[in-house]
C-alpha positions as CSV (number, residue, x, y, z in Angstrom):
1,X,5.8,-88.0,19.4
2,X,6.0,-91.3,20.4
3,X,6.8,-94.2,17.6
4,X,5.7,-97.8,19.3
5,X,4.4,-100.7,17.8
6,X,3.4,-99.9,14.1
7,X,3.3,-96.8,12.2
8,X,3.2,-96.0,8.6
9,X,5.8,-92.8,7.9
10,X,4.6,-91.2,4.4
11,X,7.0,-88.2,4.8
12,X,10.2,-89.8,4.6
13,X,9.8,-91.4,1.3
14,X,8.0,-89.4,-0.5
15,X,5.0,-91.0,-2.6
16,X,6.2,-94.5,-0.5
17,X,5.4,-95.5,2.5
18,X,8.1,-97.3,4.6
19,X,6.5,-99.6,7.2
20,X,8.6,-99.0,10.6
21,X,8.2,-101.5,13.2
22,X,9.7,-100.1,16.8
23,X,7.9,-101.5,19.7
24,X,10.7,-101.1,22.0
25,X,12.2,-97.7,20.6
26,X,10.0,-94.5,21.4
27,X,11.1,-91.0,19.7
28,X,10.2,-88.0,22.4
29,X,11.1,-84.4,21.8
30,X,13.3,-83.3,25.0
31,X,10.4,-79.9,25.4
32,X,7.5,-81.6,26.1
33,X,6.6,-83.8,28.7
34,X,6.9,-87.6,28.8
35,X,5.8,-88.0,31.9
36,X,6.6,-91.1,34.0
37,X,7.6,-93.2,30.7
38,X,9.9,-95.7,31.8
39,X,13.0,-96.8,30.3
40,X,16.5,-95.8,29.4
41,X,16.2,-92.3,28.0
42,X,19.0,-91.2,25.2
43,X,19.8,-87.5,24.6
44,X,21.1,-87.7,20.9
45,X,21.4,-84.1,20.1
46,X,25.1,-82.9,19.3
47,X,24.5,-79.7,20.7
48,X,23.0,-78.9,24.3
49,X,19.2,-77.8,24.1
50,X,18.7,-74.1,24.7
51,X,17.0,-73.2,27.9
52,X,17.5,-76.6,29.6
53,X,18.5,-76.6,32.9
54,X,21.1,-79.6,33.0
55,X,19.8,-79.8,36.5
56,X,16.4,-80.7,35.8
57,X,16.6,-82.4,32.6
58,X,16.4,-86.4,32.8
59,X,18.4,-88.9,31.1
60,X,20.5,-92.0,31.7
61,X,22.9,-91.3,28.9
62,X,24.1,-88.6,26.3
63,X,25.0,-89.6,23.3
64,X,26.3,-87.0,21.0
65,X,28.3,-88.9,18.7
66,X,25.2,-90.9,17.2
67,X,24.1,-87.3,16.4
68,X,24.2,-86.0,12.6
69,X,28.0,-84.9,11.8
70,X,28.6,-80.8,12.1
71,X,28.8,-80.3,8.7
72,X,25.7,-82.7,7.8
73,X,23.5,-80.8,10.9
74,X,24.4,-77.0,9.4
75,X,23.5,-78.5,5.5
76,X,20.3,-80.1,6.8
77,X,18.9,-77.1,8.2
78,X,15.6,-79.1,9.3
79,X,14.7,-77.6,6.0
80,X,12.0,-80.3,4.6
81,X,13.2,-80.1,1.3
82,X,16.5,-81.5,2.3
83,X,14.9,-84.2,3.8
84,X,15.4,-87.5,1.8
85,X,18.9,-86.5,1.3
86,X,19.4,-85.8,4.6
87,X,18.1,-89.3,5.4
88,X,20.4,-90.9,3.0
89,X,23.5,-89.0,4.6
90,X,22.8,-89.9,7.9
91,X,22.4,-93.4,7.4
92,X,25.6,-93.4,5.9
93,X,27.1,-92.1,8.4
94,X,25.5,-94.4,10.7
95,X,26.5,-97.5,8.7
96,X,30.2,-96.5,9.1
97,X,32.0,-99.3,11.7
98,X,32.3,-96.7,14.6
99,X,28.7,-95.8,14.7
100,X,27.8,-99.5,14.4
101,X,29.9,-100.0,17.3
102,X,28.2,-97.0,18.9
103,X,24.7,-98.0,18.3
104,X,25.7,-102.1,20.0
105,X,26.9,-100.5,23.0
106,X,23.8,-98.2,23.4
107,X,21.5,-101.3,22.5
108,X,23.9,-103.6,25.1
109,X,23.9,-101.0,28.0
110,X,20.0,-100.6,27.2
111,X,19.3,-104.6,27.7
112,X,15.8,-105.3,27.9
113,X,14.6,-101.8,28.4
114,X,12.6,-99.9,26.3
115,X,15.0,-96.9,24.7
116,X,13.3,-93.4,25.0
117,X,15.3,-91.5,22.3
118,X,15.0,-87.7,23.1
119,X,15.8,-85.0,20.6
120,X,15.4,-81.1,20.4
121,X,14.1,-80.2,17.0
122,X,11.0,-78.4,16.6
123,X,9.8,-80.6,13.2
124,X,8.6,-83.8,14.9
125,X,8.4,-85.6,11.0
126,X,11.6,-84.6,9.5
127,X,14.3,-84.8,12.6
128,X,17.4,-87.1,12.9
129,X,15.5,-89.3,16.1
130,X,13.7,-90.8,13.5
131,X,16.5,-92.0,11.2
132,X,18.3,-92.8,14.3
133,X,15.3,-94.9,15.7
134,X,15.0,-97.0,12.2
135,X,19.3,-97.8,12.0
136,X,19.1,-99.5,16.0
137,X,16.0,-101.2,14.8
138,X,17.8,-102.4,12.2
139,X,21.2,-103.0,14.1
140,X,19.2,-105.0,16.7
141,X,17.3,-107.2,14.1
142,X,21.1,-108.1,12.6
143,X,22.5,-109.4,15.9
């Protein structure tokens, strides 16, 4: 799934609709392929992706400490109805000074490049790319 430009994201909010703006962030699950997209491509899984040959998959950098906390990852579940706290969680832990700091480098080592966030999850509505995607858009609009 690929989040550019504008889209309207009914699932993460319930009966409201959060308006997400990411022109220059794109969400792609690591599976299925993207093709010749350019830009610098972020692995944000935790864990490595089962079957992936480490060999043939593409990216410019891992970063696995922007992924959901252990113990948050095994409470989620990618159960939907752990969803909105989920989201709540995440961003939390994503607010905390070392992920800030995190999220500036990735956005500084990034430049002007579009970031291709890829992710493993089967659920391409309720997975932590998303959250992720919607905390640099906000980090970047801050600087």
């Amino acid at each position: 799934m690929i989040y550019s430009g504008t889209r309207l994201v009914s699932s993460m909010l319930g009966a409201e609709f959060k308006l997400i703006m990411t022109s220059k962030i794109e969400i792609h699950r690591l599976y299925q392929s993207i093709g010749a997209t350019q830009g610098y491509r972020v692995f944000i899984d935790r864990l490595w992706p089962r079957g992936v040959s480490k060999d043939e998959f593409k990216y410019d950098v891992w970063c696995k400490d922007l992924a959901p906390s252990p113990a948050l990852r095994k409470w989620f579940g990618h159960k939907e109805k752990n969803w909105l706290t989920f989201c709540e969680r995440y961003r939390a832990e994503l607010r905390s000074p070392e992920q800030q700091e995190r999220m500036n480098d990735l956005l500084e080592r990034a430049g002007a490049k579009r970031i291709i966030l890829l992710y493993g999850a089967k659920d391409p509505d309720h997975n932590h790319a998303i959250v992720l995607a919607q905390e640099l858009k906000r980090t970047r609009q801050e600087k």
